[in-house]
C-alpha positions in Angstrom: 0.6 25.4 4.6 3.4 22.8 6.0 1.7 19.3 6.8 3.7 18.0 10.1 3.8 14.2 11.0 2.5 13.4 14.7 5.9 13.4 16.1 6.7 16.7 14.7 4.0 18.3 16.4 6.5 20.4 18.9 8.5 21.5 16.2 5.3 23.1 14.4 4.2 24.7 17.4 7.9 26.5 17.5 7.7 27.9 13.3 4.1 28.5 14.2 5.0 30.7 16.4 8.2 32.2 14.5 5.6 32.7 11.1 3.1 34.4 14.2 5.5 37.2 14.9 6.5 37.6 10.8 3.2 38.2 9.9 2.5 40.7 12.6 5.6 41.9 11.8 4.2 42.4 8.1 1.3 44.2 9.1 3.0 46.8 11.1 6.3 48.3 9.8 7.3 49.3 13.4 7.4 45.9 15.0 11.4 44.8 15.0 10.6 40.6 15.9 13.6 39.4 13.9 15.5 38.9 16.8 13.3 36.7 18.4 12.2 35.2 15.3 15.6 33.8 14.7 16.4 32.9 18.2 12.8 29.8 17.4 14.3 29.4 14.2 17.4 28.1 15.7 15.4 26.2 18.6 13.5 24.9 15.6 16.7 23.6 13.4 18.2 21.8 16.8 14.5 20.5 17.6 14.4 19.2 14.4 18.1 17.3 14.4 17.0 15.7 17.5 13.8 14.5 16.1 15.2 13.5 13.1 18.5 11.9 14.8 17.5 8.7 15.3 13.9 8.0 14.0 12.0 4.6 14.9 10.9 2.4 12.1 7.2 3.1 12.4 8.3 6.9 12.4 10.5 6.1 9.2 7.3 4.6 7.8 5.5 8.3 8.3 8.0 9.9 6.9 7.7 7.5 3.8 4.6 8.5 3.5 4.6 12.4 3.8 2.4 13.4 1.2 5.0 16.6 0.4 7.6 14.1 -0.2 8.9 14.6 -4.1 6.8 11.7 -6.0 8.0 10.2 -9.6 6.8 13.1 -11.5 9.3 15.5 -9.2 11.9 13.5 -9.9 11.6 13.3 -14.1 10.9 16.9 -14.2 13.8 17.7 -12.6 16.6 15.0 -13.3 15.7 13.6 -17.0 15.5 15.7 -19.8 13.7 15.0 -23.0 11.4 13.0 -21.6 9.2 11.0 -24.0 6.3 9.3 -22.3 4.8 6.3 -23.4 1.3 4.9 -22.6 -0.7 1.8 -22.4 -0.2 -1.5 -22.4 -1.9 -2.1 -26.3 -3.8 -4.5 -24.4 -6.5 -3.1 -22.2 -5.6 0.9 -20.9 -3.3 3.0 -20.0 -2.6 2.4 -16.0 -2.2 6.6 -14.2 -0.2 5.1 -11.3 2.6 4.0 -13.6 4.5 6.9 -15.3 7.5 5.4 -18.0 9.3 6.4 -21.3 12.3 7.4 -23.1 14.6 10.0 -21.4 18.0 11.4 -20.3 20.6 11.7 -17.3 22.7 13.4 -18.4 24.3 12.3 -21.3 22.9 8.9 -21.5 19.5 7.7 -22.7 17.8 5.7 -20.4 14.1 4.5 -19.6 12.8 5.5 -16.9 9.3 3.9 -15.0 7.7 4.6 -11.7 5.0 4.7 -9.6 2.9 8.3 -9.1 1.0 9.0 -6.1 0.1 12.2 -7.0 0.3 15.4 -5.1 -4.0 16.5 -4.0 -7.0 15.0 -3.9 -8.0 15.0 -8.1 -4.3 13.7 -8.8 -4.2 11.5 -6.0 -7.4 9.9 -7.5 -6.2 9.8 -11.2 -3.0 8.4 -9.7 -4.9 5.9 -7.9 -2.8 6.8 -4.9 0.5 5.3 -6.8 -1.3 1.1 -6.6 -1.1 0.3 -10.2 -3.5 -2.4 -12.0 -2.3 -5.0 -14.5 -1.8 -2.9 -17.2 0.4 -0.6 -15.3 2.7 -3.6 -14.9 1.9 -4.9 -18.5 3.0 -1.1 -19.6 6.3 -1.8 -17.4 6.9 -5.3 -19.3 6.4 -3.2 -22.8 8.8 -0.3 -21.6 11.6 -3.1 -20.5 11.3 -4.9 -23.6 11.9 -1.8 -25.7 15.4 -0.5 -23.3 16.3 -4.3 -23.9 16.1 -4.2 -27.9 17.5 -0.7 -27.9 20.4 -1.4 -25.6 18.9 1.1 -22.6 19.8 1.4 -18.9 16.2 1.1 -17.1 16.0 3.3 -14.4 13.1 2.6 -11.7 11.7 4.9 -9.2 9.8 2.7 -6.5 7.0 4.5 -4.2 3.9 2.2 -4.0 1.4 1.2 -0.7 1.1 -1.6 -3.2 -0.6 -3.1 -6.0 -4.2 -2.2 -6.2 -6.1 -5.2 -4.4 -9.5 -4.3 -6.3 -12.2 -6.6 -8.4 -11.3 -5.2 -11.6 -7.8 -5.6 -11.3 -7.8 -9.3 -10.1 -10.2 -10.4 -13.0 -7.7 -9.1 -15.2 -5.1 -10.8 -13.9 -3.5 -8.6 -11.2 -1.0 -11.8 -9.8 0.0 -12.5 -13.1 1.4 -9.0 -14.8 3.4 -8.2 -11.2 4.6 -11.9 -12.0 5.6 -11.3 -15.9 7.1 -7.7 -14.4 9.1 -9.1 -11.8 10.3 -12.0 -14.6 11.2 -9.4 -17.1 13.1 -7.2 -14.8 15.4 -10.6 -14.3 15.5 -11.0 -18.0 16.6 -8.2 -19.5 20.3 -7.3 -20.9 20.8 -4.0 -19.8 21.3 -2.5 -16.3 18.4 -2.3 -14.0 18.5 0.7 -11.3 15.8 1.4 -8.9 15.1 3.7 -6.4 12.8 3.6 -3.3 12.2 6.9 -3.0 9.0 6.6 -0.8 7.3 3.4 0.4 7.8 -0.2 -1.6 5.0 -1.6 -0.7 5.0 -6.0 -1.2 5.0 -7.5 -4.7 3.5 -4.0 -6.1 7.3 -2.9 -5.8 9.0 -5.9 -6.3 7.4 -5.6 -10.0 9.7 -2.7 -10.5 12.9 -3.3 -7.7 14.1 -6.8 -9.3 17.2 -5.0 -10.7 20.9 -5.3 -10.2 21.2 -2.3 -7.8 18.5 -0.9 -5.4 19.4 2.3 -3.4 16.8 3.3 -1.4 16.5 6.9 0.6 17.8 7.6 3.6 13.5 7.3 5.7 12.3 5.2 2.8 10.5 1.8 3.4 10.8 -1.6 1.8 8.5 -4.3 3.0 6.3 -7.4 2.0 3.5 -5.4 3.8 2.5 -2.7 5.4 2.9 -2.4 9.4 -1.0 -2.4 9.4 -1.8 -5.1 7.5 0.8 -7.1 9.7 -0.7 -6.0 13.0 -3.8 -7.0 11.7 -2.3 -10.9 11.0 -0.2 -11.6 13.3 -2.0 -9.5 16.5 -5.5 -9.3 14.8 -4.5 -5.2 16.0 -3.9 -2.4 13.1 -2.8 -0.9 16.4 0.3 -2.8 16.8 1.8 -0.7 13.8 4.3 0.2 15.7 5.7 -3.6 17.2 5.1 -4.6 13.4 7.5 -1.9 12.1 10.2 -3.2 14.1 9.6 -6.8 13.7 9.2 -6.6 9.5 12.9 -5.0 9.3 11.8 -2.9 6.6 14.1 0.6 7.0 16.8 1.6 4.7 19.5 0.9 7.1 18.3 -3.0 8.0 17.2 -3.8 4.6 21.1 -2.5 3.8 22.7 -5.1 6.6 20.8 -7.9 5.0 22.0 -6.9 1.4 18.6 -6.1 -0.3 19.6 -2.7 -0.3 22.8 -2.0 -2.2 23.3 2.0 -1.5 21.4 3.9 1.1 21.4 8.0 -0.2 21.0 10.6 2.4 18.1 13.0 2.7 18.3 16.6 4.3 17.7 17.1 8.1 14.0 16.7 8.4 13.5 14.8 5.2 13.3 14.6 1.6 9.9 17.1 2.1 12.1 19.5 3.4 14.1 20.3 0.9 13.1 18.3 -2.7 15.9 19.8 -4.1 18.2 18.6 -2.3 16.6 14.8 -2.3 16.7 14.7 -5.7 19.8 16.0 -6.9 20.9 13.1 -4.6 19.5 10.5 -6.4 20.4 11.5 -9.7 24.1 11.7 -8.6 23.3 8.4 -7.4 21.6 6.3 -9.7 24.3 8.0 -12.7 26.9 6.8 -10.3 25.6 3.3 -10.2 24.8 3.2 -13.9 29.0 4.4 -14.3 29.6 1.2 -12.8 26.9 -1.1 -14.2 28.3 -0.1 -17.6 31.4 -1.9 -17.5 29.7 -5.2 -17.9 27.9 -6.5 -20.5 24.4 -8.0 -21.1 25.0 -12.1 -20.0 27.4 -10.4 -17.5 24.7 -8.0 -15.9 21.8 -10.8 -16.1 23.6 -13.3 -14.0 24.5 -10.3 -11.8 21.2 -9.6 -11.2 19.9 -13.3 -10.9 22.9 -13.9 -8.3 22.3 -11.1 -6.2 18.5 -12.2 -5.5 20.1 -16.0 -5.1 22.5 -15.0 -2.4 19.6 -13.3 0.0 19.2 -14.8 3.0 22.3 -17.3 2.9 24.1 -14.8 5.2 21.7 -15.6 8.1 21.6 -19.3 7.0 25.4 -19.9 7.5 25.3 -18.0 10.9 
């Protein structure tokens, strides 16, 4: 069964109703209902271009969040081969919400680390719902330090509400590991790829999106916090969601006009839930195209790269 966002809530009525007269169509061999079948199908497709042609930022923000979205593991199943995953931090435990290890794109062996969300309840619980604890950062640091000593591209796939805000995880020293993370991904001598594919959610994805190049999908989100949590500041109102998804700038296509975004990669009509396929052969063409050019320099080279690019944010809108 499809899960439809609030907004799409015509467009389900319409394949609702074009499903309705298939399966009645199923149970009796003498009913002919293609024709009008197709003719919602095709109100369906343009219903769905319209919806989709210009989405606000609090819509953008639902559609981050579709839980039929492709999550990390989609994306490593289906783009990386030879994947060799590596767990724990050798410190405390190994963190679910942070998937990582040795793989390949294609002809080149990377490392790849993410966040999982998980795709039902059980996983979703295992997963912690994608908000990794210290060690899942600590297992990041411990992953970056082995692509740095064997010369590796690190390629990271972003989709986080953000870090996980509990007892346990602050008494073991939550602040800190996103900290090392964040320092480690600005230390390293090899290039640093990451891709919002869902929701990067404050300092949680920061820990992972530090790198020289960050393309982000076409609906994703990228933000210091969540439109709730700002309502909730600033208005004292989880209700102002919406006012607080304009004001926080956090879409693909702003974060790309104030350069924290470097590459924006298009999703099929209706989003990346829509067709998977699709969404991720789009990344992987896009992250190997990035790493294509990333390889021409060398390890200094891409360190001050990376250090520069985060130094030059924000001195656009100063000069203006």
């Amino acid at each position: 069964m499809k899960n439809y966002l609030e907004f799409e809530k015509p467009l389900a009525e319409i394949e609702g109703k074009a499903e309705e007269l298939r399966a009645l169509a199923r149970q009796n061999d003498e009913m002919d209902v293609e024709k009008e079948a197709s003719a919602l199908d095709a109100k369906a497709e343009t219903l769905l271009k319209d919806l989709y042609a210009d989405l606000s930022p609090w819509r953008k923000c639902q559609v981050a969040r579709h839980p039929e979205r492709p999550h990390c593991k989609d994306y490593i199943e289906a783009l990386f081969t030879e994947y060799t995953p590596l767990a724990g931090d050798r410190n405390f435990a190994d963190d679910h919400a942070v998937m990582g290890g040795l793989a390949r794109l294609g002809d080149r062996s990377v490392v790849v680390i993410g966040h999982e969300k998980g795709h039902d309840t059980n996983t979703r619980i295992e997963r912690n719902f994608g908000m990794a604890r210290p060690e899942g950062y600590r297992k990041a640091v411990r992953l970056m330090d082995l692509a740095h000593r064997f010369n590796l591209p690190v390629v990271t796939l972003v989709d986080t509400p953000g870090a996980y805000p509990g007892k346990g995880a602050e008494e073991r020293g939550q602040s800190e590991a996103i900290a090392r993370s964040t320092q480690k991904c600005l230390e390293i001598g090899v290039p640093l790829v990451s891709v919002i594919i869902g929701e990067g959610g404050s300092g949680g994805a920061v820990a992972f999106a530090t790198a020289n190049r960050v393309a982000m999908l076409e609906h994703s989100i990228y933000s210091v916090i969540s439109p709730e949590g700002c309502a909730s500041i600033l208005w004292k109102d989880a209700e102002k969601m919406r006012e607080a998804a304009e004001a926080l700038r956090l879409t693909a296509q702003d974060l790309h006009k104030l350069g924290v975004c470097d590459r924006i990669i298009k999703e099929p009509f209706g989003g990346a839930q829509r067709d998977p396929k699709a969404a991720i052969e789009a990344v992987g063409k896009a992250v190997e195209a990035i790493l294509d050019d990333l390889s021409k320099l060398d390890g200094p080279a891409l360190i001050k790269d990376r250090r520069q690019k985060y130094l030059d944010l924000g001195a656009q809108g100063l000069a203006a």
